[in-house]
Biopython code that builds the backbone (N, CA, C, O; Angstrom):
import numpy as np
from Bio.PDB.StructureBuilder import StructureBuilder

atoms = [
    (1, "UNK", "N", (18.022, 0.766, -17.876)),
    (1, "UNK", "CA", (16.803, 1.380, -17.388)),
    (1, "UNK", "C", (15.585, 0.731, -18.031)),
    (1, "UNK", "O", (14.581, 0.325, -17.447)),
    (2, "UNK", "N", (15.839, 0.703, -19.292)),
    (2, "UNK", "CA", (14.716, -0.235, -20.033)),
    (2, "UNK", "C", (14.506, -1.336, -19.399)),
    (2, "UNK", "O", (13.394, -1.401, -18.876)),
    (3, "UNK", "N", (15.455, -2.583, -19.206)),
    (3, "UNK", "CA", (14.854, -3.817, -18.634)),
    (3, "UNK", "C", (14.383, -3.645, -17.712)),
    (3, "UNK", "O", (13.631, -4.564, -17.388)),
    (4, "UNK", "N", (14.464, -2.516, -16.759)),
    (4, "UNK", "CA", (13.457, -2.642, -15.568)),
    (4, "UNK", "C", (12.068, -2.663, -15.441)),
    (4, "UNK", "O", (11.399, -3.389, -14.705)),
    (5, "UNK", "N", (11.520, -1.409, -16.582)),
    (5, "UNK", "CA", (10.754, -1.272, -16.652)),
    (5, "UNK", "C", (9.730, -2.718, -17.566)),
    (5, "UNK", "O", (8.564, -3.113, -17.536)),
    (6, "UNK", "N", (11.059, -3.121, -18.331)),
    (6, "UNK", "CA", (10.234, -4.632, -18.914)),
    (6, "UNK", "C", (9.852, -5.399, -17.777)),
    (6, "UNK", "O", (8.726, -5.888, -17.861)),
    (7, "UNK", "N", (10.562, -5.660, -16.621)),
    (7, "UNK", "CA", (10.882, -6.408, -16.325)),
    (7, "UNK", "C", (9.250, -6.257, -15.093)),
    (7, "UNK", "O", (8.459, -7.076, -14.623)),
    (8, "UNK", "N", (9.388, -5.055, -15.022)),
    (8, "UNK", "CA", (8.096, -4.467, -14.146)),
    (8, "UNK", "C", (6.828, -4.832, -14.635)),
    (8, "UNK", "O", (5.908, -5.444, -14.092)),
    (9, "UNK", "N", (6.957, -4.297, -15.869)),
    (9, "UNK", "CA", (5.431, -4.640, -16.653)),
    (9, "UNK", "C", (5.161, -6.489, -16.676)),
    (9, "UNK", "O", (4.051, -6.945, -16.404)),
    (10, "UNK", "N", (6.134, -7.230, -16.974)),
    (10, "UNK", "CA", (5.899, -8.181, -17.249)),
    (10, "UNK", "C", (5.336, -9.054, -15.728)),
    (10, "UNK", "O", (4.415, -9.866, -15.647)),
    (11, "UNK", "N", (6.037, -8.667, -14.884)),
    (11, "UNK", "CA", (5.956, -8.944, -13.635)),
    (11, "UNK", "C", (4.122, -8.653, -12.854)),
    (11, "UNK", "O", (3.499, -9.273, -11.993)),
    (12, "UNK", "N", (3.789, -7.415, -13.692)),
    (12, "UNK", "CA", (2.565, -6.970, -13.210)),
    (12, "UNK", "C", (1.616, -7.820, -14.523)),
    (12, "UNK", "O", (0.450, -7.612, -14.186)),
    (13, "UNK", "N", (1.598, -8.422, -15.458)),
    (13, "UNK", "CA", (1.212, -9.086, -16.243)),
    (13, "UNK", "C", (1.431, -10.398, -15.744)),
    (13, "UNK", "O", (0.468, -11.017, -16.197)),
    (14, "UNK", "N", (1.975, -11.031, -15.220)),
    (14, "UNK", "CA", (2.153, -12.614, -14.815)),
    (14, "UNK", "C", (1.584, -12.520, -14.047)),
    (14, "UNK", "O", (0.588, -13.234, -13.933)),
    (15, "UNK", "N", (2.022, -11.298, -12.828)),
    (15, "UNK", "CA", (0.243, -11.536, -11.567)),
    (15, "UNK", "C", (-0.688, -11.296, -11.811)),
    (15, "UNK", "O", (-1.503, -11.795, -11.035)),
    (16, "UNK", "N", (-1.033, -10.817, -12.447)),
    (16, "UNK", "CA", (-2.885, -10.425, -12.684)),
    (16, "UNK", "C", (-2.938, -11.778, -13.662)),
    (16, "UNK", "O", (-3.897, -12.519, -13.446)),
    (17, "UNK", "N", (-2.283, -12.062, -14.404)),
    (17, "UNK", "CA", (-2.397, -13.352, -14.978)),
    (17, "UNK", "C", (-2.984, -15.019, -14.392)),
    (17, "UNK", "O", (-3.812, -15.822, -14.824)),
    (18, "UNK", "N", (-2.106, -14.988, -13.270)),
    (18, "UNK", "CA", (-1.870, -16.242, -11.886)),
    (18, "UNK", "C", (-3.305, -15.517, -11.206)),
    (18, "UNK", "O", (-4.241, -16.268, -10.932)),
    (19, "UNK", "N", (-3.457, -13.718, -10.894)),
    (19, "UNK", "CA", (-4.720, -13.911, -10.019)),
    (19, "UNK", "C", (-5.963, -13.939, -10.485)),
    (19, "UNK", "O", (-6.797, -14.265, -9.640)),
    (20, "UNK", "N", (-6.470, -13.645, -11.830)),
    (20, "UNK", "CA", (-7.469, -14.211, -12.489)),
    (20, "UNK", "C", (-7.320, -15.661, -12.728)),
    (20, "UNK", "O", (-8.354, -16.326, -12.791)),
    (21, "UNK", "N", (-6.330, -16.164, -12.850)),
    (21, "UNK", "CA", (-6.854, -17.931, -13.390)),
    (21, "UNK", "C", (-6.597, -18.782, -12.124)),
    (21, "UNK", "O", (-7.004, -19.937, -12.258)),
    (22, "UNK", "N", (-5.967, -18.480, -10.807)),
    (22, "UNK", "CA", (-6.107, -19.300, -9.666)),
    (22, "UNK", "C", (-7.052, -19.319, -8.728)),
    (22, "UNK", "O", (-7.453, -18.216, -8.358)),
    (23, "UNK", "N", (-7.594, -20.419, -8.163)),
    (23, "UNK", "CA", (-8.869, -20.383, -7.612)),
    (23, "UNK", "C", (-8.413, -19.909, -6.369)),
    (23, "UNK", "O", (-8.011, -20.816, -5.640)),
    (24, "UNK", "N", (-8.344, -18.688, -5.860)),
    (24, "UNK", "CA", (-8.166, -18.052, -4.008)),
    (24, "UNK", "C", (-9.392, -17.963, -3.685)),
    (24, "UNK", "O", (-10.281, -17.727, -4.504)),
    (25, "UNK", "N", (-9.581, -18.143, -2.431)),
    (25, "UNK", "CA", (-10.649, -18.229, -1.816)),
    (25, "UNK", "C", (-10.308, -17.577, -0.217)),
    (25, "UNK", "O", (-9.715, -18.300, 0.583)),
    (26, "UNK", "N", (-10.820, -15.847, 0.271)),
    (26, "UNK", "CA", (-9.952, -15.536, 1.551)),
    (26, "UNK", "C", (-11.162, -15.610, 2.257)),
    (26, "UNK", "O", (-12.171, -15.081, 1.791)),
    (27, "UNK", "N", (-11.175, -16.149, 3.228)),
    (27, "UNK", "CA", (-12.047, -16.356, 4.173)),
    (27, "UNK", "C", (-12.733, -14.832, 4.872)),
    (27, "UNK", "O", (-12.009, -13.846, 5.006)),
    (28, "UNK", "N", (-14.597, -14.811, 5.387)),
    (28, "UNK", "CA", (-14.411, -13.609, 5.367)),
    (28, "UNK", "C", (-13.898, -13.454, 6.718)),
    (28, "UNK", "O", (-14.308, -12.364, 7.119)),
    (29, "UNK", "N", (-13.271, -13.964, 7.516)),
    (29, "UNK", "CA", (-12.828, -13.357, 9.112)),
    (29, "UNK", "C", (-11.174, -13.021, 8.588)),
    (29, "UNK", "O", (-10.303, -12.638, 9.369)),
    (30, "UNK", "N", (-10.983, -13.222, 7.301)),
    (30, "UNK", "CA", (-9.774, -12.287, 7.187)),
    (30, "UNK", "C", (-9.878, -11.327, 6.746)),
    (30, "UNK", "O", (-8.987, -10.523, 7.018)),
    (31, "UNK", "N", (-11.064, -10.847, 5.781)),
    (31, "UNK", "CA", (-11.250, -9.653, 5.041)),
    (31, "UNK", "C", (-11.285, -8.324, 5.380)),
    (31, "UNK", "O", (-11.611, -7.377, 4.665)),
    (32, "UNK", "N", (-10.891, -8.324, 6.630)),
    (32, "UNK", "CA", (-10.627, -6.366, 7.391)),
    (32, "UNK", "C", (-9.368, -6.977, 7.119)),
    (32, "UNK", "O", (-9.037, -6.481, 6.042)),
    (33, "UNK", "N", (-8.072, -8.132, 7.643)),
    (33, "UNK", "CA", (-7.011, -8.432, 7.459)),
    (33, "UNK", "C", (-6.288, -7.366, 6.215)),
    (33, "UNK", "O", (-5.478, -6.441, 6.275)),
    (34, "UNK", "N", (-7.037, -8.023, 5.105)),
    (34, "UNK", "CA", (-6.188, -8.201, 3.722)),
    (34, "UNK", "C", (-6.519, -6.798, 3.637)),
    (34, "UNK", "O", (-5.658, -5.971, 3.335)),
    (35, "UNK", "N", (-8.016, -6.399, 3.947)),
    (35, "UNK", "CA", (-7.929, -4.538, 3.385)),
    (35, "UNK", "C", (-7.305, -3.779, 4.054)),
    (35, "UNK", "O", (-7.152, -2.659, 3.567)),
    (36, "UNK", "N", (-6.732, -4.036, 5.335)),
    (36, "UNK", "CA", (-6.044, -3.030, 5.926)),
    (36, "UNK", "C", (-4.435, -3.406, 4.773)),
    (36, "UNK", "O", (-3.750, -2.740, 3.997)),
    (37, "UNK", "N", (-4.442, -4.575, 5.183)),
    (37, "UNK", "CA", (-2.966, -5.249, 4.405)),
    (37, "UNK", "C", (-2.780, -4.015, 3.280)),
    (37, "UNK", "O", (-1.968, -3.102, 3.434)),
    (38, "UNK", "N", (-3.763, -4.159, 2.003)),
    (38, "UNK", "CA", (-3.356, -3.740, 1.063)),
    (38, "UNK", "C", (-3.725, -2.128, 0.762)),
    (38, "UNK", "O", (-3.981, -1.767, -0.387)),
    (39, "UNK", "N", (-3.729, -1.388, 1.655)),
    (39, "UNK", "CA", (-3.737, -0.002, 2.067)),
    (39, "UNK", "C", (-2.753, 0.427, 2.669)),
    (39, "UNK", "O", (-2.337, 1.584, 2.739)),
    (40, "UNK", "N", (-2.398, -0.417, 3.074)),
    (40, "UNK", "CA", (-0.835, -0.071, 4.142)),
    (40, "UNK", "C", (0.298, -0.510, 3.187)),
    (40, "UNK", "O", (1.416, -0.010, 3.309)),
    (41, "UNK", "N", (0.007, -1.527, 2.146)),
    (41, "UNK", "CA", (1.418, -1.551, 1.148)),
    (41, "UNK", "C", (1.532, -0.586, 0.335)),
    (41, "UNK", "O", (2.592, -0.079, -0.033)),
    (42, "UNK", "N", (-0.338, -0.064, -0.214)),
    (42, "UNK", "CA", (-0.034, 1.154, -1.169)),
    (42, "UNK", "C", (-0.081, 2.592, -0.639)),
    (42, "UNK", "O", (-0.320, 3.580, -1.333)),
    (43, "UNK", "N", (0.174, 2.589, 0.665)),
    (43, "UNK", "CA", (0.283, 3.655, 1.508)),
    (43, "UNK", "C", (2.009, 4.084, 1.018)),
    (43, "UNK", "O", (2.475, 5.026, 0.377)),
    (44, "UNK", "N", (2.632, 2.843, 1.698)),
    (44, "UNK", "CA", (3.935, 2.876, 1.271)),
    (44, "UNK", "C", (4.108, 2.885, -0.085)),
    (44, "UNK", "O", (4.886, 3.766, -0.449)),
    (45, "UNK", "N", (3.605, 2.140, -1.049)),
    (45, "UNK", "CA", (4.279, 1.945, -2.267)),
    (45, "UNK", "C", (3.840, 3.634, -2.822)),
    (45, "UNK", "O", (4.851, 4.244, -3.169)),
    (46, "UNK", "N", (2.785, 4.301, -2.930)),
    (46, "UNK", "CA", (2.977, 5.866, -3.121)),
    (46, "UNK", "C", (3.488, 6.895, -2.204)),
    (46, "UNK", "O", (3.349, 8.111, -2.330)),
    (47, "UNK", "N", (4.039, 6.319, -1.353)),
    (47, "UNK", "CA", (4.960, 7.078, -0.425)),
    (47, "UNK", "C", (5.954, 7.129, -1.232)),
    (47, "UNK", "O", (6.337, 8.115, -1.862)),
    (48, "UNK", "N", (6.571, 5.639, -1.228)),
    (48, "UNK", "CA", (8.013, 5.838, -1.920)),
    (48, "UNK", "C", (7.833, 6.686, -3.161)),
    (48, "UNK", "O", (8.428, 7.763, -3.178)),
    (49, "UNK", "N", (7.056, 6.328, -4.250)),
    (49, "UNK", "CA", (6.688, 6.854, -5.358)),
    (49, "UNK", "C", (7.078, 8.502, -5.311)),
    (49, "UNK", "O", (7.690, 9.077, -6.211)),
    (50, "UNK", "N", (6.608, 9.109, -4.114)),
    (50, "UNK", "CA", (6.302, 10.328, -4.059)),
    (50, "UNK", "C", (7.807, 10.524, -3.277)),
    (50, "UNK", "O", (8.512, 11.293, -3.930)),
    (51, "UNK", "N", (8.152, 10.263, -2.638)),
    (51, "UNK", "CA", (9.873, 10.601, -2.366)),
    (51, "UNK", "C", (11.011, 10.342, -3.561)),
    (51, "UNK", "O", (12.014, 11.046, -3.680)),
    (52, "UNK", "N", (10.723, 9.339, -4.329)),
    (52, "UNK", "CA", (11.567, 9.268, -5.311)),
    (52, "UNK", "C", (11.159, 10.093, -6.172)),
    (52, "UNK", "O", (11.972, 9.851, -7.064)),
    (53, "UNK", "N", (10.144, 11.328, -6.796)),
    (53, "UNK", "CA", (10.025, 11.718, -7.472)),
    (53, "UNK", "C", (10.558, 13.397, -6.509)),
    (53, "UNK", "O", (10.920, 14.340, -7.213)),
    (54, "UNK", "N", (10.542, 13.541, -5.213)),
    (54, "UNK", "CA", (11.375, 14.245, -4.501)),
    (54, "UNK", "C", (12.646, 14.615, -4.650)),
    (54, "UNK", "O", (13.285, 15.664, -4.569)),
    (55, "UNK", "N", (12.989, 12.784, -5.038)),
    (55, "UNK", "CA", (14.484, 13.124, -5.033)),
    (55, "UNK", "C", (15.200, 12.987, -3.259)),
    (55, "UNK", "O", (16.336, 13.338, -2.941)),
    (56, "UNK", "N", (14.222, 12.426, -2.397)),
    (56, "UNK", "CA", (14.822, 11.740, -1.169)),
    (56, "UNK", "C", (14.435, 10.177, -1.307)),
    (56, "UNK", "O", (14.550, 9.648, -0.201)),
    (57, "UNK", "N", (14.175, 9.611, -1.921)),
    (57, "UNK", "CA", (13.767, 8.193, -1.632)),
    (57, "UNK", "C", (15.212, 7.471, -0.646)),
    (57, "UNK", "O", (16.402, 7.634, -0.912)),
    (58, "UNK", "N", (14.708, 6.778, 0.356)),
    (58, "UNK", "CA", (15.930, 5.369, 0.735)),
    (58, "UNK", "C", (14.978, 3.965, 0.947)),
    (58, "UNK", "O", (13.871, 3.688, 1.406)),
    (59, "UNK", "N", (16.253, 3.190, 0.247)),
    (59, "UNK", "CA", (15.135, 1.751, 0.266)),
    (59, "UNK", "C", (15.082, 1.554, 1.872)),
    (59, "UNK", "O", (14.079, 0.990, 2.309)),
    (60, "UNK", "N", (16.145, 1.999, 2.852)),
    (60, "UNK", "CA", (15.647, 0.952, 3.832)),
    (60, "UNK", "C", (14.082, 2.062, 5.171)),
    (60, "UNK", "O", (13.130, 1.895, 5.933)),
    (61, "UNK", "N", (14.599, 2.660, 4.787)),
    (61, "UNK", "CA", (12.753, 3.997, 5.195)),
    (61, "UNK", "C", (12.352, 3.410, 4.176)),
    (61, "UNK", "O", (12.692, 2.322, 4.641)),
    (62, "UNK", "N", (11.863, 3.092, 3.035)),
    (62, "UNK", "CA", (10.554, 2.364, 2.857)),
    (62, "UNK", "C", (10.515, 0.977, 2.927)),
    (62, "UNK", "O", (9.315, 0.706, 2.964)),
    (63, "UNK", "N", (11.228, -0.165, 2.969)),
    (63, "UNK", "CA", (10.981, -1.139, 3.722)),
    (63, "UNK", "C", (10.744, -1.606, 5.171)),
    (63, "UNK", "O", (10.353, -2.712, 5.546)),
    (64, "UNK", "N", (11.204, -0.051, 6.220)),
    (64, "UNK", "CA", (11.042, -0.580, 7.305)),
    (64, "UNK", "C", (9.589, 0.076, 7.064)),
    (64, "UNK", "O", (8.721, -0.700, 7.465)),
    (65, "UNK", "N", (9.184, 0.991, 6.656)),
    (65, "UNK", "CA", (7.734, 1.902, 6.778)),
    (65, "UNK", "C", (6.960, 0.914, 6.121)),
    (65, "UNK", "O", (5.749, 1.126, 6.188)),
    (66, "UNK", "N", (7.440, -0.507, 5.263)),
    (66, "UNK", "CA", (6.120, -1.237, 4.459)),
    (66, "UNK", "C", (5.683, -2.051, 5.580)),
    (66, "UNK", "O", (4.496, -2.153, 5.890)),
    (67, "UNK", "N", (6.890, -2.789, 6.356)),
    (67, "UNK", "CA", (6.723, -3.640, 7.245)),
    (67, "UNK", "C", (6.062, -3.369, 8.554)),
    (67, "UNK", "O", (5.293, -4.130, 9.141)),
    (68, "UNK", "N", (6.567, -1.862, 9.041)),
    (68, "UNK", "CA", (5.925, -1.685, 10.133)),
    (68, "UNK", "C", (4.459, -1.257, 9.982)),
    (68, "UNK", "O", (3.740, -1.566, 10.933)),
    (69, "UNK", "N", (3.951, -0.680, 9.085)),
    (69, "UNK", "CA", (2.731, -0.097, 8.550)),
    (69, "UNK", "C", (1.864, -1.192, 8.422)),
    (69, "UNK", "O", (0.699, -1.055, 8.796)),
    (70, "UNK", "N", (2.360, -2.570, 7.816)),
    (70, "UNK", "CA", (1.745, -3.853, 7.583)),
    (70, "UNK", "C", (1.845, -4.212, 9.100)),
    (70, "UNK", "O", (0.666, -4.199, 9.456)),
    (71, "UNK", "N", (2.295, -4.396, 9.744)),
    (71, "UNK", "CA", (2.496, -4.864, 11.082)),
    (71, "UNK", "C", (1.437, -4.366, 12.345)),
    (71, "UNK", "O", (0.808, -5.005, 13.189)),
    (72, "UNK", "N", (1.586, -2.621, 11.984)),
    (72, "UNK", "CA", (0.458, -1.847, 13.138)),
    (72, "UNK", "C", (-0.804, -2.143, 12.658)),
    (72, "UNK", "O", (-1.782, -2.309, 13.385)),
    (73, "UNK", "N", (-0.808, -2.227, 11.222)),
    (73, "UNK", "CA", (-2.172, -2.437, 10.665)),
    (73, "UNK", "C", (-2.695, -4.000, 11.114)),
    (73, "UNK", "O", (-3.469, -4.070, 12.069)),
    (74, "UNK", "N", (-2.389, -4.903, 10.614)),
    (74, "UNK", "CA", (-2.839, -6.107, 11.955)),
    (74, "UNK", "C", (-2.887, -5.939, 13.130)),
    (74, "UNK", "O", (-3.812, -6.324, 13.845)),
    (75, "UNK", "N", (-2.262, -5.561, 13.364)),
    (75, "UNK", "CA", (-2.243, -5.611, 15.447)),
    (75, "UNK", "C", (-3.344, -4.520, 15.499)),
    (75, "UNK", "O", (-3.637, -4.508, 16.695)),
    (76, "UNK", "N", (-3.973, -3.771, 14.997)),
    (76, "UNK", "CA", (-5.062, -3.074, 14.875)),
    (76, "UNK", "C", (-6.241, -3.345, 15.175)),
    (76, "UNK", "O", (-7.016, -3.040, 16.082)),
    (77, "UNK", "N", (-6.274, -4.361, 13.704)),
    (77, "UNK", "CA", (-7.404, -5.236, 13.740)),
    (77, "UNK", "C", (-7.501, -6.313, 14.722)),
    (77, "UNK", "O", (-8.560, -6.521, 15.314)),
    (78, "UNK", "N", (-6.413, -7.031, 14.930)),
    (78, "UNK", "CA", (-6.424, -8.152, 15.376)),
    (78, "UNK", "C", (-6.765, -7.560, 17.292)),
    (78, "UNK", "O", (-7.333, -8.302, 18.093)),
    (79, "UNK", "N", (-6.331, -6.320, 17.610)),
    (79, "UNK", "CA", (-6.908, -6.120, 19.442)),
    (79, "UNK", "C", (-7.956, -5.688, 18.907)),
    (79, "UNK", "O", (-8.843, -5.842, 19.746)),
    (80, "UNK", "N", (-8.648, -4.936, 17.390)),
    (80, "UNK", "CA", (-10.244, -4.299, 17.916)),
    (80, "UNK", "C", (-10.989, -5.589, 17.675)),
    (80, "UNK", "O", (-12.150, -5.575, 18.083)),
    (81, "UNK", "N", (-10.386, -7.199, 16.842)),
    (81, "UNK", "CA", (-11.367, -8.287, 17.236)),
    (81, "UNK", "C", (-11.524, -8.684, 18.256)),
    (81, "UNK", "O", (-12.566, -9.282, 18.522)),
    (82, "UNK", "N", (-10.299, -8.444, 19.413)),
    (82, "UNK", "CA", (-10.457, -9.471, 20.336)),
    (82, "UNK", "C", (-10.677, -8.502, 21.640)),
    (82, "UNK", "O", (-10.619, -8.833, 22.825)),
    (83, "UNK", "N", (-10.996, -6.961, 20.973)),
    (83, "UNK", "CA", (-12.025, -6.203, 22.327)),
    (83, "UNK", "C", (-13.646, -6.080, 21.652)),
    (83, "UNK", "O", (-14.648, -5.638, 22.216)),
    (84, "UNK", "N", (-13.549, -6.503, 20.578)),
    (84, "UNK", "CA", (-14.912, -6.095, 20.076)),
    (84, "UNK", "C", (-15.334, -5.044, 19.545)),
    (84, "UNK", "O", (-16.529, -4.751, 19.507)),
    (85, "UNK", "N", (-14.218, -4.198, 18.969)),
    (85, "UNK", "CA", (-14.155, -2.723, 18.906)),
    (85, "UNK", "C", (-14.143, -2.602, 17.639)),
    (85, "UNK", "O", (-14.895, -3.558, 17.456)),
    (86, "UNK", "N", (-13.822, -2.060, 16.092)),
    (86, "UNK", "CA", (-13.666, -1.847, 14.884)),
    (86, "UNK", "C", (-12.355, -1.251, 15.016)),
    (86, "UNK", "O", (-12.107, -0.962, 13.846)),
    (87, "UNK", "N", (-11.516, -0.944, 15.596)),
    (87, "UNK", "CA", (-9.949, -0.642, 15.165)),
    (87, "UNK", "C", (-9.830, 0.066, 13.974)),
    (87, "UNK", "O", (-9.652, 1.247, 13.676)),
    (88, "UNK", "N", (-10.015, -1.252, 13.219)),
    (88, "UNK", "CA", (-9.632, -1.292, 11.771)),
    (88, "UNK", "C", (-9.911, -0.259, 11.365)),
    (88, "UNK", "O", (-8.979, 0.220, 10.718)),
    (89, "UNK", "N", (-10.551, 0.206, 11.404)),
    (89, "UNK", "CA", (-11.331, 1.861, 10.901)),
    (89, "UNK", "C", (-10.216, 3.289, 11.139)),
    (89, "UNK", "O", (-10.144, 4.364, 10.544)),
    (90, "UNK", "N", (-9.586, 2.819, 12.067)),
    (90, "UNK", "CA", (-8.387, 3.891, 12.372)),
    (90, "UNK", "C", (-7.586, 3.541, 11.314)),
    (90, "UNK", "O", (-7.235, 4.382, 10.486)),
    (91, "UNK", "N", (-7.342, 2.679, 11.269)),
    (91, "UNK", "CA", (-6.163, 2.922, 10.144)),
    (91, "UNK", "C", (-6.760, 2.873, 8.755)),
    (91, "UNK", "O", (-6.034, 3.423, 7.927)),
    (92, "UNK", "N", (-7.754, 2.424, 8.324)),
    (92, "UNK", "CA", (-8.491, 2.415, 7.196)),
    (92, "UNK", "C", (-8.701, 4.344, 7.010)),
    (92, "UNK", "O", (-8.679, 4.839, 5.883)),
    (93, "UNK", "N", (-8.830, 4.941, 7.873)),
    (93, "UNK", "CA", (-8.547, 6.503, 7.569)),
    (93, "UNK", "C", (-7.540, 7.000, 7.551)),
    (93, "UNK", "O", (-7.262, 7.689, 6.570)),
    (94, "UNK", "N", (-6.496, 6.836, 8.735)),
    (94, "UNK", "CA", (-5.253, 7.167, 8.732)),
    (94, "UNK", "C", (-4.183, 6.660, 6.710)),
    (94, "UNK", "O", (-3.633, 7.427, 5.920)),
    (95, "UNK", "N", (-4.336, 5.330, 6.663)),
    (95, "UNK", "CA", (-4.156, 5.299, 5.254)),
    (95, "UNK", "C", (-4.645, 5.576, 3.705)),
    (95, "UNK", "O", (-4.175, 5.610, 2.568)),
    (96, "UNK", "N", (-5.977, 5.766, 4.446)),
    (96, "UNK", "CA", (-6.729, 6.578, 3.337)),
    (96, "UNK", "C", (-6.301, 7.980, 2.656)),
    (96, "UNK", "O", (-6.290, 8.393, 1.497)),
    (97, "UNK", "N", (-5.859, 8.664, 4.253)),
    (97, "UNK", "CA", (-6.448, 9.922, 3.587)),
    (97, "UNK", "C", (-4.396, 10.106, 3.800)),
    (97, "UNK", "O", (-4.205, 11.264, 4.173)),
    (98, "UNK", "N", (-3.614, 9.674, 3.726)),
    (98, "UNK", "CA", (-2.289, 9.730, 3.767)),
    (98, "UNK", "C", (-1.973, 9.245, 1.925)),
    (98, "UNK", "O", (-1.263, 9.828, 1.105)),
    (99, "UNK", "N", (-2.788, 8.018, 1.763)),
    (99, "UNK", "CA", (-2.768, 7.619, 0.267)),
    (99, "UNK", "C", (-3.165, 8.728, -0.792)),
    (99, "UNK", "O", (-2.558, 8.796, -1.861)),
    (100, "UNK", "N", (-4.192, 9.591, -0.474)),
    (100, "UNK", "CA", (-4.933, 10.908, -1.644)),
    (100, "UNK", "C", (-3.804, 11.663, -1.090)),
    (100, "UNK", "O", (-3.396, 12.307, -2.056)),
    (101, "UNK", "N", (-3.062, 11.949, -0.068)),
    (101, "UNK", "CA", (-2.578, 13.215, -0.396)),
    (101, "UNK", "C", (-1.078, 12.906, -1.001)),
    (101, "UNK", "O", (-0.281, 13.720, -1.470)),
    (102, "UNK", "N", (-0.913, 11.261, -0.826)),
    (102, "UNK", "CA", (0.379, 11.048, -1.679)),
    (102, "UNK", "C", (-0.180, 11.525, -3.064)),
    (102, "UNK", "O", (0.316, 12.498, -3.631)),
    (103, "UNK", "N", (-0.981, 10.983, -3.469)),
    (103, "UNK", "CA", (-1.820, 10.648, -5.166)),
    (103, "UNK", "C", (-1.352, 12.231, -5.303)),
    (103, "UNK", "O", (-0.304, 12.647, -5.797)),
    (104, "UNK", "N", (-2.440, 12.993, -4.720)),
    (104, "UNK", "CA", (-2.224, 14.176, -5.200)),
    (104, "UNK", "C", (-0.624, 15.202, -5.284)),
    (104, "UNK", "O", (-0.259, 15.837, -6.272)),
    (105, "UNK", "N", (-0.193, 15.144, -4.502)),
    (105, "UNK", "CA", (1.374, 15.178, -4.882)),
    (105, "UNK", "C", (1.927, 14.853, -5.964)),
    (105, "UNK", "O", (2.553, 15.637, -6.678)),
    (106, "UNK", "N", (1.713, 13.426, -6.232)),
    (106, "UNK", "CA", (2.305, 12.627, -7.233)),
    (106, "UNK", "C", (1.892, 13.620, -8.892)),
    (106, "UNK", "O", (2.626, 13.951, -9.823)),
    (107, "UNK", "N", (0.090, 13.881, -8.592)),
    (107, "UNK", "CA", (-0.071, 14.253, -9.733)),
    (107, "UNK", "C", (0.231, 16.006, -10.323)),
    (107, "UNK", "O", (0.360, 16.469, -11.456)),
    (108, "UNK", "N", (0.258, 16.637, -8.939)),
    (108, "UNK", "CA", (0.920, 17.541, -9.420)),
    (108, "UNK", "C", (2.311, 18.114, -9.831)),
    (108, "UNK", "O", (2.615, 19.169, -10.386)),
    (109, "UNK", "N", (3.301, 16.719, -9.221)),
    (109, "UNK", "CA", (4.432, 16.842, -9.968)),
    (109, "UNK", "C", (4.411, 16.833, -11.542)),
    (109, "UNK", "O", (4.937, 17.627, -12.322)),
    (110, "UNK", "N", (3.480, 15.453, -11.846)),
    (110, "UNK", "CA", (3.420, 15.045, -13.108)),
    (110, "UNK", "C", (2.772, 16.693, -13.964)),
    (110, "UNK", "O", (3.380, 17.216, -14.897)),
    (111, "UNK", "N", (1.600, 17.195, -13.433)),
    (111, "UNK", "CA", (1.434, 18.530, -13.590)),
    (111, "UNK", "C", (1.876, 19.784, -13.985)),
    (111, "UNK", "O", (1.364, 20.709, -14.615)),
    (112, "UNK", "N", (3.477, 19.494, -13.203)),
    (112, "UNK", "CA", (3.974, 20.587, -13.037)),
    (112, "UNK", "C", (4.101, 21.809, -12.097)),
    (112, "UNK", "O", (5.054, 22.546, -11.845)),
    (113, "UNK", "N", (2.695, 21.773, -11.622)),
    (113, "UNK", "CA", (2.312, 22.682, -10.332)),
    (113, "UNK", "C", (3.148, 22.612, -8.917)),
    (113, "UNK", "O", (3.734, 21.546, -8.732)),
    (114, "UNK", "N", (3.239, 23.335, -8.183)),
    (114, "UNK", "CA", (3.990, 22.967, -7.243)),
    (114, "UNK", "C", (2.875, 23.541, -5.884)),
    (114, "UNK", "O", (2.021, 24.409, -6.063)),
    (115, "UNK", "N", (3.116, 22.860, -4.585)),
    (115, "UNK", "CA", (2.090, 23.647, -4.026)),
    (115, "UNK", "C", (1.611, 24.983, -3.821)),
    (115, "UNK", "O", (0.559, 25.175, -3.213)),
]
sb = StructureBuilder()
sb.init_structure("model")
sb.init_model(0)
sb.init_chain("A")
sb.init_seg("    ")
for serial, (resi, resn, name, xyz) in enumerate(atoms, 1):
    if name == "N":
        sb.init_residue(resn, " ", resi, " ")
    sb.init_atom(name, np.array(xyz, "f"), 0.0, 1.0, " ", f" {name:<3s}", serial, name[0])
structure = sb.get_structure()
C-alpha cells in the first residue's frame, strides 16, 4: 500500500517538475479544448475518488466515464466552433457544478457528516 502512494507522490512531483521546466506553448484556438479537457478528467478523477470512498468504485465505469466525458467534451466545442455558438459553456457548467458536488461529498466523508 505504501509504494503506491510513493509511487503517486513521486509521479505528481516529476510532472509538475517536466511542467514548470518545459517550454509548452498551447495555442489560443485550443484553449476552450484543454479547459473543457481538464474538467472532464477531474470531473472523473473526483468521481472515482468519491465512489471509492463509497465503497462502489469499478475501474472500467471510470475509464469508460474519463473517455467518454473527454470525448463529448470536444465534440462540444468542436460543433459550437464550427456553428459559431459557445457550446463549450454547457459542459463547462455541467462539469462544474458535478465537480463541487463531488468535492463536497468527498469532504464530508472526510468530516464525518453524512447527508
Amino acid at each position: 500500500m505504501w509504494w503506491g502512494i510513493v509511487l503517486v507522490i513521486l509521479g505528481l512531483v516529476v510532472g509538475i517538475a517536466l511542467g514548470l521546466n518545459l517550454p509548452l506553448v498551447i495555442p489560443q484556438a485550443y484553449g476552450k479544448y484543454l479547459g473543457v479537457a481538464v474538467l472532464a478528467a477531474l470531473d472523473s478523477v473526483f468521481g472515482g475518488m468519491r465512489a471509492s470512498l463509497e465503497g462502489r468504485f469499478d475501474n472500467a465505469i471510470f475509464l469508460s466515464g474519463f473517455f467518454v466525458n473527454a470525448c463529448l467534451a470536444a465534440g462540444l466545442v468542436f460543433l459550437g466552433d464550427r456553428l459559431g455558438v459557445e457550446l463549450y459553456t454547457a459542459a463547462i457548467v455541467a462539469f462544474g457544478v458535478r465537480l463541487f458536488q463531488n468535492l463536497a461529498i468527498i469532504r464530508r466523508h472526510f468530516l464525518g457528516r453524512k447527508k
